[in-house]
C-alpha positions in Angstrom: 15.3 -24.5 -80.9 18.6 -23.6 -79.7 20.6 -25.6 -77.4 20.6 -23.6 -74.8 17.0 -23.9 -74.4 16.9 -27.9 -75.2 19.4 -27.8 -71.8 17.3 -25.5 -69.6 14.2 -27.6 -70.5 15.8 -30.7 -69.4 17.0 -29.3 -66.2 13.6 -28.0 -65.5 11.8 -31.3 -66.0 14.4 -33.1 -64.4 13.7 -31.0 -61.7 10.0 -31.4 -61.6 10.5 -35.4 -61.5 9.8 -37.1 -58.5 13.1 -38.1 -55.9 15.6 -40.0 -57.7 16.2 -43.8 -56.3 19.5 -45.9 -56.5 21.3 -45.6 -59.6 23.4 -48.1 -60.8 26.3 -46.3 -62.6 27.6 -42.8 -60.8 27.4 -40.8 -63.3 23.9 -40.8 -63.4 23.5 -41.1 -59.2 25.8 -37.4 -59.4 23.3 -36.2 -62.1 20.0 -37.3 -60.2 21.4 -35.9 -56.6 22.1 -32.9 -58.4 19.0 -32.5 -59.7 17.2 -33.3 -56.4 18.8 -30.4 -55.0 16.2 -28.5 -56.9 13.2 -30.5 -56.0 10.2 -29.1 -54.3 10.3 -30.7 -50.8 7.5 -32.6 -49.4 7.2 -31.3 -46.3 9.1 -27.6 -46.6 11.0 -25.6 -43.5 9.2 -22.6 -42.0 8.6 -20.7 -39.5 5.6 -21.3 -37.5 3.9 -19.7 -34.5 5.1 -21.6 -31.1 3.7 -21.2 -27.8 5.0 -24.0 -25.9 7.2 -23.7 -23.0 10.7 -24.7 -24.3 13.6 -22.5 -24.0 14.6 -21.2 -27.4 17.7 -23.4 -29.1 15.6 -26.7 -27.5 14.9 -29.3 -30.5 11.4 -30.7 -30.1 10.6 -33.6 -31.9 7.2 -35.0 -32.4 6.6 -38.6 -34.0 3.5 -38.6 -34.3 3.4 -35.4 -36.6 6.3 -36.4 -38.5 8.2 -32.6 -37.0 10.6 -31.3 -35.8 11.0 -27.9 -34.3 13.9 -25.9 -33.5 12.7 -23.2 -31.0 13.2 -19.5 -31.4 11.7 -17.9 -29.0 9.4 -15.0 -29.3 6.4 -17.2 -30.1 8.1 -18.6 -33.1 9.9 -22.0 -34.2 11.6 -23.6 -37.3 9.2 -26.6 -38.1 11.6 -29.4 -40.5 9.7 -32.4 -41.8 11.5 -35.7 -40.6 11.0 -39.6 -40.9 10.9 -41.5 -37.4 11.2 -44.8 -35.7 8.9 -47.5 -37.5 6.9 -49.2 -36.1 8.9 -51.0 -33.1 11.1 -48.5 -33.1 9.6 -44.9 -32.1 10.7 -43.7 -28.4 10.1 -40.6 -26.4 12.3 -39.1 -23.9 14.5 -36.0 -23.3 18.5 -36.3 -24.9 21.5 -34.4 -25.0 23.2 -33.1 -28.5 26.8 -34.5 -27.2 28.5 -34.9 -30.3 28.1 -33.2 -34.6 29.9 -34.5 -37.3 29.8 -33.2 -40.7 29.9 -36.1 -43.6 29.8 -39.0 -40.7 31.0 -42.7 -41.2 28.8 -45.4 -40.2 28.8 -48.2 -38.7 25.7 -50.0 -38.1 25.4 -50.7 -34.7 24.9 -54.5 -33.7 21.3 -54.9 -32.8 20.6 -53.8 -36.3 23.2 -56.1 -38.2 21.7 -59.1 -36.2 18.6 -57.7 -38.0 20.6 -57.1 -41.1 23.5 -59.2 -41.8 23.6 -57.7 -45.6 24.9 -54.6 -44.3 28.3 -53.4 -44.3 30.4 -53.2 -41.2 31.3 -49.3 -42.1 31.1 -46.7 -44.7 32.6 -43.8 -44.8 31.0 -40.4 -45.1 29.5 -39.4 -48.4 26.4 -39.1 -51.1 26.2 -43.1 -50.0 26.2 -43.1 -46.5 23.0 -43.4 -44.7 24.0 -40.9 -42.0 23.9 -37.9 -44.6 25.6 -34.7 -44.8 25.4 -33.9 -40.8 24.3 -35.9 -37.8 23.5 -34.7 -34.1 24.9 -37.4 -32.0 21.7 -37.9 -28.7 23.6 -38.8 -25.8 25.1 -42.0 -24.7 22.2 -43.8 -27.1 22.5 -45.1 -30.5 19.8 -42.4 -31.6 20.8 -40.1 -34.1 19.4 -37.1 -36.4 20.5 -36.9 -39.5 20.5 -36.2 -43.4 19.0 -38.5 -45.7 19.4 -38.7 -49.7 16.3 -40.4 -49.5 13.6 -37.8 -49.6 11.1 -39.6 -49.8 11.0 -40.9 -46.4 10.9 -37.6 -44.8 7.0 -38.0 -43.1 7.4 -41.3 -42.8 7.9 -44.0 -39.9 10.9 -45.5 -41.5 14.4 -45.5 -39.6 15.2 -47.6 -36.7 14.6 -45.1 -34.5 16.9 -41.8 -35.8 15.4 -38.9 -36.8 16.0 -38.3 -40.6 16.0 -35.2 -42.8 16.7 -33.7 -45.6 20.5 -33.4 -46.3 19.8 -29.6 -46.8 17.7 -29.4 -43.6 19.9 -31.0 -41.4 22.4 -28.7 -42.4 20.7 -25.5 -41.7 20.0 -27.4 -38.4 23.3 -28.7 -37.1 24.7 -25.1 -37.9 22.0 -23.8 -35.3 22.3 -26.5 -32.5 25.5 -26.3 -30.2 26.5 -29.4 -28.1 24.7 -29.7 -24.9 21.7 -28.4 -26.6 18.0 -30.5 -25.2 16.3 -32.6 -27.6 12.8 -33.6 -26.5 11.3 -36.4 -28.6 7.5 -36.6 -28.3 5.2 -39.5 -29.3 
């Protein structure tokens, strides 16, 4: 067999492998995010019949389904897969996108490093950082949606109340939404 092929069949089961987890050395965290970029997602982005009344550019989010829709208009709607508030954790209520940053530092806010005194008291943006590629800023609240580089929570009850997504989601996303656009979260 050539090389060439040895490479492309590597890539290609490497790319049918489940999401990669923490790595220990970088080189091999830049080879595994790499390779996620190619992964079939759990829960894919589509377009989906919508007959609600929102305005289109509102951002719906329901918990309970694990969704998130990002209104068109003309009976249609992006549906995203996302993770949501665990257990002690999920809310519902109307917010305001006030702020967007691409690559976001993070600082965890204090009720969660009373809960978690392990964590660091900032990261910058990066692979790394918790917030992702993009967050949506909600308001005057300390909610949140944004990427993950952990796909394997999207559909689940995980965060601490943000709405996660897939880094590449929350891209196409945040490149949609303008500030001042409603987000109505759902139980």
């Amino acid at each position: 067999m050539s090389g060439r092929f040895l490479l492309i069949s590597a890539l290609v089961a490497g790319c049918a492998a489940s999401p990669a987890h923490a790595y220990s050395d970088p080189v091999s965290r830049g080879l595994a995010d790499f390779l996620n970029m190619f992964s079939v997602q759990a829960v894919p982005r589509q377009v989906v019949a919508w007959q609600k009344a929102y305005a289109p550019g509102t951002v719906v989010i329901s918990t309970s389904q694990r969704r998130l829709f990002y209104v068109l208009g003309n009976g249609q709607a992006i549906q995203y897969g996302v993770g949501v508030g665990r257990q002690g954790f999920a809310w519902s209520g109307t917010k305001t996108v006030t702020m967007k940053r691409e690559w976001p530092d993070w600082r965890p806010p204090t009720q969660m490093l009373k809960r978690r005194p392990d964590l660091p008291r900032y990261m910058s943006g990066g692979m790394d950082n918790p917030l992702g590629a993009r967050a949506l800023y909600l308001g005057s609240s300390l909610y949140r949606i944004h990427g993950s580089n952990e796909a394997d929570t999207i559909g689940a009850a995980v965060s601490s109340g943000c709405i996660r997504m897939t880094n590449r989601d929350v891209i196409d996303l945040y490149d949609r939404v303008k500030l001042g656009t409603k987000v109505i979260v759902l139980r």
